[in-house]
C-alpha positions, 0 to 999 in steps of 0.5 A: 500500500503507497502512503505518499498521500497528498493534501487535494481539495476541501470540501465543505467550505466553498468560501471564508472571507475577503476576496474572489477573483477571477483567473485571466482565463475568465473560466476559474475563480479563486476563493479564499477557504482558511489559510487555503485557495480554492480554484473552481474550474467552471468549464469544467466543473472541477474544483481543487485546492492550491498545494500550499498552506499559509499560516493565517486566514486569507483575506485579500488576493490578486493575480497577475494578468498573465496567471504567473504569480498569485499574491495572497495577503492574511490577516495578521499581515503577512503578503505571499507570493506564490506560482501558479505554475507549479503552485509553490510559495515562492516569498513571504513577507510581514508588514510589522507595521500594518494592523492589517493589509487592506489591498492588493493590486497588479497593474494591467500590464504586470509589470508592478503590484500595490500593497495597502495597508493602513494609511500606507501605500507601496507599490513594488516591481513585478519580479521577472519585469524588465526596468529600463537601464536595469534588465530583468528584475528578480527581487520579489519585493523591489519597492518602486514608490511609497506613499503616505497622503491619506489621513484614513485607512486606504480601502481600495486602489485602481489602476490606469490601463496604461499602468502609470497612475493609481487612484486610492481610496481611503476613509478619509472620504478622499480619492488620491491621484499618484503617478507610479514613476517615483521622481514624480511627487505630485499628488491630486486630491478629491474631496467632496464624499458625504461618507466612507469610500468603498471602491474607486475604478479608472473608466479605462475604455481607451488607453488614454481614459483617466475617468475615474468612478468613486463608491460610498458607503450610502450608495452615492457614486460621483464621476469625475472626468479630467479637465481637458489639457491646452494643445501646446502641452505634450500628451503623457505618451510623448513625455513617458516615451521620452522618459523610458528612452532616457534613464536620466531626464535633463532638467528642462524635460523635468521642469516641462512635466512638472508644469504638466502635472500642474495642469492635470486635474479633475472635476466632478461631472455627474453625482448618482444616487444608488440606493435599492429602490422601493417598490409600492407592493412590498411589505413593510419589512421589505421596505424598511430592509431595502431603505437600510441597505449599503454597499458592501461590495462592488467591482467594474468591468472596463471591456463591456462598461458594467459595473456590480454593487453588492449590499449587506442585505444580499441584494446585488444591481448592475448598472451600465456606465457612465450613465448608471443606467440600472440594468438588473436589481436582485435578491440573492436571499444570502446575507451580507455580499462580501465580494464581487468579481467579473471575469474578463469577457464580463459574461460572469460574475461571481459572489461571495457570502460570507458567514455573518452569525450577528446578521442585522438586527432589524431583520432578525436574519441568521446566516451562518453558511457562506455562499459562492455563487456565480451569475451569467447576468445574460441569460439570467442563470446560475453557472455555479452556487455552492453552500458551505459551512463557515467558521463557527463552531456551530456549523463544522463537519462531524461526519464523513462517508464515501459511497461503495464505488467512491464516486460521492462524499457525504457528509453532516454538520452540527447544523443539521445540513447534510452535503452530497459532493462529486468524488471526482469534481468536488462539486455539490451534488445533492443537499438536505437541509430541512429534515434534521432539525439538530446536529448531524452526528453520524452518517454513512451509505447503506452497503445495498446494490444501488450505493444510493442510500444514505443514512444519518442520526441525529440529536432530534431523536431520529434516523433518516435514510435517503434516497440519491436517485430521487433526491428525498427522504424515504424513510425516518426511524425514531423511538417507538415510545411516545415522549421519547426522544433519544440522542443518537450519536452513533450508527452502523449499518450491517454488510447485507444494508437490511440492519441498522444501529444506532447508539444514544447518549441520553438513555444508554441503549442501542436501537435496532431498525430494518431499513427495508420496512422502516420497522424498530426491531429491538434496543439492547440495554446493558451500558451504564454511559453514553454509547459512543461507538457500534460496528457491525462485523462485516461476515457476520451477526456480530455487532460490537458496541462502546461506550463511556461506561469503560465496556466493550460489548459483543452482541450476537443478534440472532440469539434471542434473550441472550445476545450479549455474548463478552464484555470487556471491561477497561479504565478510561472510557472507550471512544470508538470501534473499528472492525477490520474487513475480513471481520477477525479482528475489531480495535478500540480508542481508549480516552487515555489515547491508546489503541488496543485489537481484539479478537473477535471470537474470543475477546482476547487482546492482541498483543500490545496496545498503540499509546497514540496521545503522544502522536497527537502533538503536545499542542495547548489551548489558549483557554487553559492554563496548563498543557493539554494533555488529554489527547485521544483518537475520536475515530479509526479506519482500517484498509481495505486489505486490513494492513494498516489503521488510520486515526484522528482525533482532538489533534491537529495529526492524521495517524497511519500506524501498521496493524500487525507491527503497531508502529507509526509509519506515517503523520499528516499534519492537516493545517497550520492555520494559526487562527485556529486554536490547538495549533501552537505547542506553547501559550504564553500566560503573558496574555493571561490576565488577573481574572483567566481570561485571555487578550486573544480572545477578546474582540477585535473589530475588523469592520464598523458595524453600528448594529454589533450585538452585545456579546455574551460570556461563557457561550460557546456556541449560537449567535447573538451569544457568541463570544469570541472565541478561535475553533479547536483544530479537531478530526472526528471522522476519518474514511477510506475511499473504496479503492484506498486511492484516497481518504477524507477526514470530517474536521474543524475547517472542513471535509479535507480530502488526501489522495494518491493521484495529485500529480503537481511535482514531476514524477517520471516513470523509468526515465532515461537520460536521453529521454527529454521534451526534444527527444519526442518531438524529434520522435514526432516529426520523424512519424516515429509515434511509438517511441514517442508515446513511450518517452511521453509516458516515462517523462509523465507529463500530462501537456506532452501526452496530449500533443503525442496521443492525439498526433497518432493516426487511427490506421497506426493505433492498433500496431502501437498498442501492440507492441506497449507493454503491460505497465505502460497500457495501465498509465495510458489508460490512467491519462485517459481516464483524466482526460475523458471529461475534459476533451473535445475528442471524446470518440477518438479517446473511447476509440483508444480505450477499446483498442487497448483493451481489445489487445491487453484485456486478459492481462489486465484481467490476470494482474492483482487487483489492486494494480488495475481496480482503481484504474478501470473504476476511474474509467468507468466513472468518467464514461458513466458520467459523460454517459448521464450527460448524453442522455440528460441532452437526450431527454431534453431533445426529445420533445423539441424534435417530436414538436419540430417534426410534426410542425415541418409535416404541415397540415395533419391530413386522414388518409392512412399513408400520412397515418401511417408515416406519423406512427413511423415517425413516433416509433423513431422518436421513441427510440431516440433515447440511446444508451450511447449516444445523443437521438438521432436526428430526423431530416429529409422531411420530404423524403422517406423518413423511415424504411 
């Protein structure tokens, strides 16, 4: 079994704070989760997470035109510069001085970026730009000009096209005008804002426009257009191309730009008012709510003159510019909008949501998951709108599961939501909401025929299993005594899907129901505590069950009255249970952090239990006064093969210990996420005062909010009660993907997902020396398809394979796959099986997959399985969905081709020749839904249409 298991993509958390953007390509969209960005592929459909960690929450990122660099700025200051080429922290760099860092910026052409930060502004070159007299820079922080002429903390900066001013906004109510050329010391102020600015953008419609547009907090927007500048004087261009041709202007050319600049300035031609209007049908409420609303979020497009304002009630308008010609006024009914985006093309715009558990008073609205969400304004559609848990305590993940063939992840939230993602995209596939009305604490797919039954328990008191193929909830199990309600925390379900199990932490029992007829069958008693763990053995009617009662107890379902067989007494309360999966052996987390196995048969224990607390980490809270040294493991999973053990608990550590030899071979540190508390192995008391309590957890404002609730204390979990508090870094779940490809663990920050397929690093397969990009192109040109393909595959490089593979002609396919030998056969079909739902070739790929299988399938078939499964699995996932795909089109053709046909008949005549053409024509329409492919069209109207 490989253990290199690699950080993939998180799920769960769509979106935290700060800012989106959209990529240059203006089809991904960066998003800020934690100390992580995702990037959502919308093409595609695809999201993953960028390979690199920060040590704070992300709150402010920007990306350079050319998708070569990514800057990333956190909330305690610190500015990353990463490469998007290989997805590497390149630099990093603290700004001491700053309580925060407002903005970040890229000029249009790259070749400089601008960090804000308080009253502060530094503009820095580009590293890899060429300066004139100079030659490429590669200093990453090569400070070109800094500037300090706002009295107020700057919110928001714009660039020209040309990239030689910048305009900054600042709560000062004052838009400055800089040039980037440091000898050039002139600054234009413009004051005359009624409130806060939000945003400023340059109009930028040419190259030479400098109309700039400001943003204030009460939704006024003011114009302002440049004064126009007498013949005599020399335009910009002339004086920066004289400029750049020389590295040292003379004197006379200094004192001629000088009196230029005297003559730039601005005055304000229009002032517009872009409050929500109020419609005379709404309802008091609604008009108070709109009548309240400002802006929080905005952005501009230069290429198509729209312009997207975001408000805290979650409406967003879109206005066409300069004439703020209202286009559209919507609800997104998401809360507070905290970012705005719009690609390139300006087709899309995305939204980001951010979790506000304090949400206006006056509306008495509670949103406590973000949102991303993007909108094609066009056709009014949603190309993207994902729901995620946020960053209290009262929505994480507590549970986790992967259906039997591995293409979906399910997990619950302490909010009672249960979230269906795509196992090979990441997208959300399914979501239920309103059923539970507690947390979720256990959840797992039925092992039934379809794989498409899921089933949860929850504190309401009740089981509820559902249906994916229908998308609904078709059975719900609760307590056969009236006023009843227990707690459940726990469930199993049996390997034939008829039985499940649940335990509960209320009354000590465990509830026995038949998933078939939705019938309770029986509860076992005999546990004096909560019941925290039950699994049922996968070979047979053996159920074992834990409990805080320091006992394990076997039962044997099948024996009437006595069904508890063994019970296994300990000293510390036992957490969890795990059974291995030839059913011989079960394991067991102790609160003392130990891992000990048992026999099923006879309850004996083998060997030596694992002491795991200090694998956990010596990590303290900043809650306490002393170390924590209370670590144990809240959840274990075996391997498919039942080779090695998988744990996680109240601990910032992945554990993979070997089964037999009990020894630790590998640790996954998930986060170092600073911002969440259970990181740092030591706490200073320093910020400990007189009465306990800690300056890190007092508030900090970050945000003027006039409506902030009193804050309570001593509450750890709610809304209006929340006290400030920083998340515990926590696993309580941990799953196998069948094919052991790749895992997921249910923790603080989201359901984190590691795989064996992240191939980001160069990673060569029987590499040579002679073996290189120019070799195979040499290959290529001299129609030499063989080799090529063979030096394509042992270089490993996804972009090469492409240009060989689809270079070969089809008379040639059969003889080259002959003669590949059986270890490059399966990493041909690996490629192909991520290249299907992405290519345009669809039938040249299937027409690959077929030959190679034709020629090589038997030596497949022979191989060990644990070589070939998870390649077949992934073909048939990928040709499965690219299947549900041709059929959805199908069904939505169907009628719209029987309506087509009919009208292009004319008038529907008696006679038995036209009776019988339509009863032709319906029974071709009937059969139009294939299996494999799109229906066929009927043409020839006029002609014979069926034989």
């Amino acid at each position: 079994m490989r253990l290199s298991y690699e950080f993939e993509n998180v799920l769960g958390a769509v979106y935290h704070r700060g800012t989106i953007k959209f990529a240059p390509d203006a089809s991904s969209i960066f998003s800020p989760v934690g100390n992580k960005i995702v990037v959502y592929d919308l093409k595609s459909s695809k999201s993953s997470a960028l390979p690199f960690q920060v040590n704070y929450n992300i709150n402010q990122i920007c990306i350079h035109p050319r998708s070569t660099i990514l800057l990333a700025a956190s909330e305690k200051s610190h500015l990353y510069m990463i490469s998007l080429t290989c997805g590497r922290l390149l630099h990093m760099k603290e700004y001491k001085s700053f309580p925060t860092i407002t903005n970040i910026s890229f000029s249009p052409d790259g070749r400089y970026y601008c960090v804000c930060g308080d009253n502060l502004v530094l503009i820095y070159i580009t590293p890899g730009s060429i300066v004139a007299g100079k030659g490429r820079e590669i200093t990453p922080f090569r400070l070109l000009k800094k500037c300090r002429i706002n009295h107020d903390t700057i919110k928001d900066v714009s660039w020209t096209a040309d990239s030689k001013y910048v305009c900054i906004a600042s709560q000062d109510i004052s838009l400055s005008v800089i040039h980037v050329d440091d000898r050039d010391k002139s600054v234009i102020q413009l004051i005359g804002h009624s409130d806060a600015i939000t945003s400023c953008y340059f109009a930028n419609r040419h190259d030479q426009d400098r109309m700039l547009y400001s943003l204030t907090k009460n939704c006024n927007m003011f114009v302002w257009e440049e004064q126009e500048r007498s013949e005599s004087e020399p335009s910009d261009d002339e004086d920066d191309d004289e400029e750049n041709n020389s590295e040292e202007p003379d004197p006379e050319k200094r004192t001629k730009e000088k009196k230029r600049k005297k003559e730039l300035r601005y005055y304000r031609s229009a002032k517009h008012y872009l409050k929500l209007p109020v419609e005379p049908e709404e309802t008091p409420a609604e008009k108070a709510r709109r009548s309240s609303a400002y802006i929080t979020a905005s952005d501009y497009n230069s290429s198509v003159n729209l312009m997207v304002l975001g408000y805290n009630t979650g409406h967003y308008s879109l206005f066409e510019m300069p004439s703020a010609t209202l286009i559209y006024d919507l609800d997104s009914n998401s809360g507070l909008i905290s970012s705005i985006s719009i690609n390139r093309t300006g087709d899309w715009i995305a939204f980001g949501s951010s979790v506000d558990p304090e949400a206006d008073l006056k509306t008495g609205e509670n949103k406590t998951s973000s949102r991303l969400f993007v909108w094609e304004w066009q056709s009014k559609s949603h190309v993207l709108d994902q729901y995620g848990s946020g960053a209290t305590m009262s929505n994480m993940h507590e549970c986790v599961s992967y259906s039997l063939d591995g293409t979906h992840v399910v997990s619950g939230n302490l909010a009672g939501k249960i979230k269906v993602w795509s196992g090979l995209t990441g997208e959300t596939v399914a979501s239920f909401g309103d059923e539970h009305v507690g947390p979720i604490k256990a959840i797992k797919f039925a092992p039934n025929k379809s794989g498409k039954v899921i089933v949860s328990a929850s504190l309401d008191g009740t089981l509820r299993a559902y249906d994916l193929n229908k998308f609904k909830n078709f059975r719900t199990f609760q307590s056969s005594v009236p006023d009843r309600c227990p707690e459940f925390v726990c469930l199993d379900i049996d390997s034939t899907g008829e039985f499940i199990a649940a335990g509960t932490y209320n009354y000590f029992e465990i509830y026995l129901y038949s998933l078939q007829t939705g019938k309770f069958l029986e509860y076992l008693t005999g546990h004096e505590g909560p019941v925290s763990g039950v699994a049922f053995s996968p070979v047979s009617n053996l159920l074992v069950s834990t409990s805080w009662d320091q006992t394990v107890r076997i039962w044997s379902l099948f024996e009437g009255s006595k069904c508890m067989r063994d019970t296994i007494t300990f000293s510390n309360e036992v957490i969890t249970v795990a059974f291995r999966p030839d059913g011989n052996e079960f394991v067991v987390s102790l609160r003392n952090g130990q891992i000990t196995f048992f026999n099923v048969h006879n309850a004996a224990q083998i060997g030596a239990p694992i002491e795991g607390a200090g694998d956990l980490g010596t990590t303290q809270l900043i809650t306490e006064a002393s170390r924590d040294s209370k670590k144990f493991f809240l959840t274990l999973s075996y391997s498919a093969d039942g080779s090695y053990l998988i744990a996680g608990g109240n601990s910032n550590y992945i554990c993979i210990y070997h089964a037999q030899e009990k020894l630790l071979v590998k640790k996954i540190a998930i986060t170092f996420n600073m911002s969440f508390d259970g990181i740092f192995d030591y706490v200073s008391n320093r910020r400990r005062k007189e009465f306990g309590y800690n300056l890190e957890l007092l508030e900090q404002r970050q945000e003027e909010r006039t409506d902030r609730p009193i804050r309570l204390p001593g509450v750890r979990k709610g809304d209006l009660g929340d006290r400030q508090a920083k998340p515990v870094i926590a696993v309580c779940q941990m799953v196998f993907s069948p094919t052991m490809r790749s895992f997921a663990a249910a923790t603080t920050e989201g359901v984190l997902v590691y795989s064996l397929d992240v191939s980001r690093h160069f990673d060569p397969y029987r590499l040579a020396v002679d073996v290189d990009p120019d070799s195979i192109k040499r290959a290529l040109k001299s129609k030499d398809f063989g080799t090529a393909l063979t030096q394509t595959i042992q270089l490993n490089d996804k972009r090469l394979f492409l240009k060989v593979i689809e270079s070969i002609p089809l008379d040639e396919m059969e003889s080259i796959t002959a003669s590949l030998e059986i270890d490059y056969v399966r990493r041909v079909l690996d490629f192909m099986a991520d290249i299907l739902p992405q290519t345009r070739h669809l039938e040249y790929y299937l027409l690959w997959i077929k030959v190679l299988l034709y020629k090589h399938g038997m030596t497949l078939k022979n191989m060990p399985s644990r070589d070939v499964t998870p390649t077949v699995r992934a073909l048939h996932q990928n040709m499965h969905r690219l299947l549900m795909d041709i059929k959805q089109n199908s069904d939505y053709s169907k009628y719209s081709l029987e309506y087509l046909t009919k009208t292009t008949r004319g008038p529907i005549t008696t006679n038995d020749d036209d009776e019988t053409l339509m009863d032709c024509n319906r029974t071709d329409l009937d059969n139009t839904e294939l299996s494999t492919g799109a229906p066929s069209m009927l043409v020839n109207g006029d002609d014979e249409m069926c034989e």
